[in-house]
Phi, psi and omega in degrees: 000095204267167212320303216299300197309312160308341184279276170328311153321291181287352165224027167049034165275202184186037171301124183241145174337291176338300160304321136192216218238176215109143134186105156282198171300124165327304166304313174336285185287013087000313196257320156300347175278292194259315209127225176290154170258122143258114185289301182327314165293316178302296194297317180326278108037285197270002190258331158281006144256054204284306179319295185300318178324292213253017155263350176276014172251132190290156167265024151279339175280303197303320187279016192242322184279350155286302186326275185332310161301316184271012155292322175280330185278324173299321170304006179277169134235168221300162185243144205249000000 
């Protein structure tokens, strides 16, 4: 589900690239369209859509989000 679509899904818009302008970070132009972004409503949204959430994710977001995870668990340190 790539930025948009989660946006438009979760405040019932129907926003396209095209609309709008910049380009920066999908939110910036966003936040220039409507205003403030709530990240918090968006991850809200998707985590109550968690199944469709993560089949709508490509699998570089997935391998980028393994990636990460195991960059944090190595920066922890160990538990005895």
């Amino acid at each position: 589900m790539p930025g948009l679509d989660l946006y438009n899904k979760t405040f019932g818009k129907k926003h396209t690239l095209a609309d709008l302008t910049g380009q920066d970070r999908i939110v910036k132009r966003i936040e220039r369209k409507d205003g403030q972004f709530d990240h918090g409503l968006v991850a809200a949204y998707f985590l109550r859509n968690l199944t469709t959430s993560l089949q709508a994710l490509s699998g570089a977001t997935l391998d980028r989000f393994e990636n990460l995870t195991k960059a944090l668990a190595a920066a922890l340190p160990p538990t005895s």
